[in-house]
N, C-alpha and C positions, 0 to 999 in steps of 0.2 A: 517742485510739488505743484500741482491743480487744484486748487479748491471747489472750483466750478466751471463742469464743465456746458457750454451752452450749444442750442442746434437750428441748423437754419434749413428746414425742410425743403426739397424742391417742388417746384409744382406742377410741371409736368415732362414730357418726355424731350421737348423741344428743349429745356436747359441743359440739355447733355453736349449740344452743338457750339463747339466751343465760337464759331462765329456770331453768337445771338450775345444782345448787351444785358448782363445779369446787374442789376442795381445793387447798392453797397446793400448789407443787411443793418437799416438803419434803425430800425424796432431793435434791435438786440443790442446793438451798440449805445443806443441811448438807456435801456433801461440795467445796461452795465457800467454806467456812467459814475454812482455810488458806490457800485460794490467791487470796482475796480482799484479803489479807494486803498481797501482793506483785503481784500483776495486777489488772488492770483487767476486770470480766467483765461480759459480756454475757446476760440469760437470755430464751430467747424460747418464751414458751410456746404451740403449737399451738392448743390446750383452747381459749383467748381470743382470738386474735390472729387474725383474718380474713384480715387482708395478711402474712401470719408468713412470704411465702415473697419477696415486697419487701423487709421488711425482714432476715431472712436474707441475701438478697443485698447487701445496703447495708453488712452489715458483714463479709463476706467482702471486701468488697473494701478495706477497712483490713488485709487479712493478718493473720489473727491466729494467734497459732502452733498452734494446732487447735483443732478443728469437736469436742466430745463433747454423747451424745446418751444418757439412759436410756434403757430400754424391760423393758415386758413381755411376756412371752409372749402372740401374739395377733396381734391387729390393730394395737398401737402399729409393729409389726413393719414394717407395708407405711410407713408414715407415717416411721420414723425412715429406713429406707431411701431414700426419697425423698430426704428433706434431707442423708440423705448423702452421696446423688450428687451432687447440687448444691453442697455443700462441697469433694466430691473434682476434681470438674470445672474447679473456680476452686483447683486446686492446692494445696484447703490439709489439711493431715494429719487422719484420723478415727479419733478413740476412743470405742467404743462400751463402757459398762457399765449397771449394774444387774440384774437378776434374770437377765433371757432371756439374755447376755453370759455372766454369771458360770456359770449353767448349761451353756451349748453352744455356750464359745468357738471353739471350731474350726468347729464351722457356720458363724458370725460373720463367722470372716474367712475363707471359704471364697469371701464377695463380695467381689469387685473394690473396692466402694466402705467398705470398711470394714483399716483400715490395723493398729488395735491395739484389744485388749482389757483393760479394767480390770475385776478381777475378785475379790472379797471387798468387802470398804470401801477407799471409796478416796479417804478425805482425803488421807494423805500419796502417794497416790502420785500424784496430779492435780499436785502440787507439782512431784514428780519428772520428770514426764512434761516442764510447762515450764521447768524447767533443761535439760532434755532437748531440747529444739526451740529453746533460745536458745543450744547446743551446750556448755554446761558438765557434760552429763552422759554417760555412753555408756549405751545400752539396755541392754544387758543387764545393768546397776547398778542397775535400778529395779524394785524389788517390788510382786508384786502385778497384771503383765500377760501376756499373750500375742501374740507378734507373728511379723511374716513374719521370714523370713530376707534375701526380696530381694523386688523386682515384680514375678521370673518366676510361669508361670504352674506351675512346678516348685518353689516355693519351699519351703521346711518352718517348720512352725509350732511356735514357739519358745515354752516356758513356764518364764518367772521366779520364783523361790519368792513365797511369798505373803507380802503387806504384813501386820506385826502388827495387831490390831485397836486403832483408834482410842479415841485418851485423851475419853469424850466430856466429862468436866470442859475442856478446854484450847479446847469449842467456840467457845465464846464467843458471845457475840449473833450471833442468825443474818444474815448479808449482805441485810436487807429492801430496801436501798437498791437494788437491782438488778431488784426487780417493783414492783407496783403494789398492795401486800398487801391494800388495800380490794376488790379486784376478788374477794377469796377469803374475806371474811366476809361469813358467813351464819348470818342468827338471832345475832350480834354471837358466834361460835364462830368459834375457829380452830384448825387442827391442827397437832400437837405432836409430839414422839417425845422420849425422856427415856433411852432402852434400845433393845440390840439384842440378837436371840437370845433362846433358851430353852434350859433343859436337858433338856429331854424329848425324846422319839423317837417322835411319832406318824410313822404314816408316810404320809399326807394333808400334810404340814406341809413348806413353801416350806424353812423355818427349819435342816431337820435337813440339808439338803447344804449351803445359804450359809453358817448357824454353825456347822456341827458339833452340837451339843445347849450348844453354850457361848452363857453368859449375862453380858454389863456393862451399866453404866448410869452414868447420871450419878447424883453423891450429891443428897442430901435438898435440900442448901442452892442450888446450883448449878442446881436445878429448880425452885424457887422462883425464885430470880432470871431465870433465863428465861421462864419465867411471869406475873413482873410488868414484866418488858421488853413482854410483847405486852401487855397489861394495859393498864399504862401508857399504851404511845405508840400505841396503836391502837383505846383504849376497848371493848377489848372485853367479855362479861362471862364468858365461859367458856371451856377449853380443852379441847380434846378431846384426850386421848392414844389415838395412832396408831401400838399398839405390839402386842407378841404377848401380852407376860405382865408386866402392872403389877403385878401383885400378889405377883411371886415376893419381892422384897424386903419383907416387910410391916411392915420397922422404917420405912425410908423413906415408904412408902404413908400410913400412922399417922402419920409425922412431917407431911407437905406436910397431911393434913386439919386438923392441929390448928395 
């Protein structure tokens, strides 16, 4: 059975070339970190997956209690929408987050094919969402989204205060069981993120409306150990961090070099 199934849009035409390096999908993988816990997930990544709209439908039709999808501002835009339809079509509920979401929810759901918005981080609220669709929760309990009021086409768009920012110590090893994480090393490299936010205020920077200027991270020890989780079990030799500002903590920074 699926409980949930998740999508990693691509972003443009160049990801189809199997020679180009597609990075792990580390946004999905972390904010399935909790709810991997308790459900069963599915992740289907676009970027690699030729038949990704076969299999898409193969597990729609196990019912799972929603279809969610990242995305960026762009071109992932036209791609996540597609598979939304195709989710909403076969009935089953659509949560859209990540950057383009978090930014300009109400555009979001302004389509037919897109049901609710997940908006900040949204480890804990992924959780919430399915206690929410196995009906131990009521909507408007759960932090951290945006949603209709009803299917009219008069409906109003309802926003729930925001989820606190995720404990990333409590991540725990990332869900790898759910890709194929060979397919996403390159040069024996993998990407990582250890932090989120920053406290500065360029005004170029994604950073200053998703985080506010605020900055967490995982500690010293905690990054090590995930570090040698991929290390370890996937030989690889180096890790890339995929982050804004590694170096605001520089007692940690100093610590993991030595």
């Amino acid at each position: 059975m699926t409980d949930v199934v998740l999508f990693q849009p691509k972003s443009d035409l160049s990801d189809e070339s199997v020679s180009r390096s597609i990075s792990i999908p580390l946004s999905l993988l972390q904010v399935a970190s909790f709810l991997h816990k308790k459900h069963s997930i599915v992740l289907i990544d676009q970027r690699i997956e030729k038949n990704w709209k076969n299999r898409l439908l193969t597990e729609l039709k196990k019912k799972p209690l929603f279809f969610g999808t990242t995305c960026y501002t762009g071109e992932p835009i036209k791609w996540a929408l597609e598979a939304s339809k195709i989710a909403k079509t076969a009935g089953i509920p659509v949560v859209w987050g990540g950057i383009h979401a978090t930014l300009l929810p109400e555009q979001a759901l302004a389509n037919e094919n897109i049901d609710i918005v997940a908006y900040g981080e949204g480890e804990n609220t992924l959780v919430s969402l399915a206690d929410h669709f196995l009906g131990k929760r009521p909507i408007n309990d759960i932090k951290g989204i945006y949603y209709k009021s009803d299917s009219s086409d008069e409906a109003k768009i309802i926003k729930n205060p925001p989820a606190q920012p995720t404990d990333l110590n409590k991540l725990g090893p990332l869900p790898t069981d759910i890709i194929n994480v060979n397919r996403y090393i390159n040069n024996k490299t993998i990407g990582f993120a250890s932090s989120r936010g920053c406290p500065f205020s360029c005004t170029f920077c994604i950073n200053v409306p998703i985080y506010g200027r605020k900055y967490h991270a995982m500690s010293a020890d905690n990054t090590f150990e995930q570090a040698k989780f991929f290390i370890e079990k996937f030989k690889i030799t180096y890790l890339l961090f995929l982050e804004a500002d590694f170096f605001i903590d520089k007692k940690k920074a100093w610590s993991l070099q030595n």
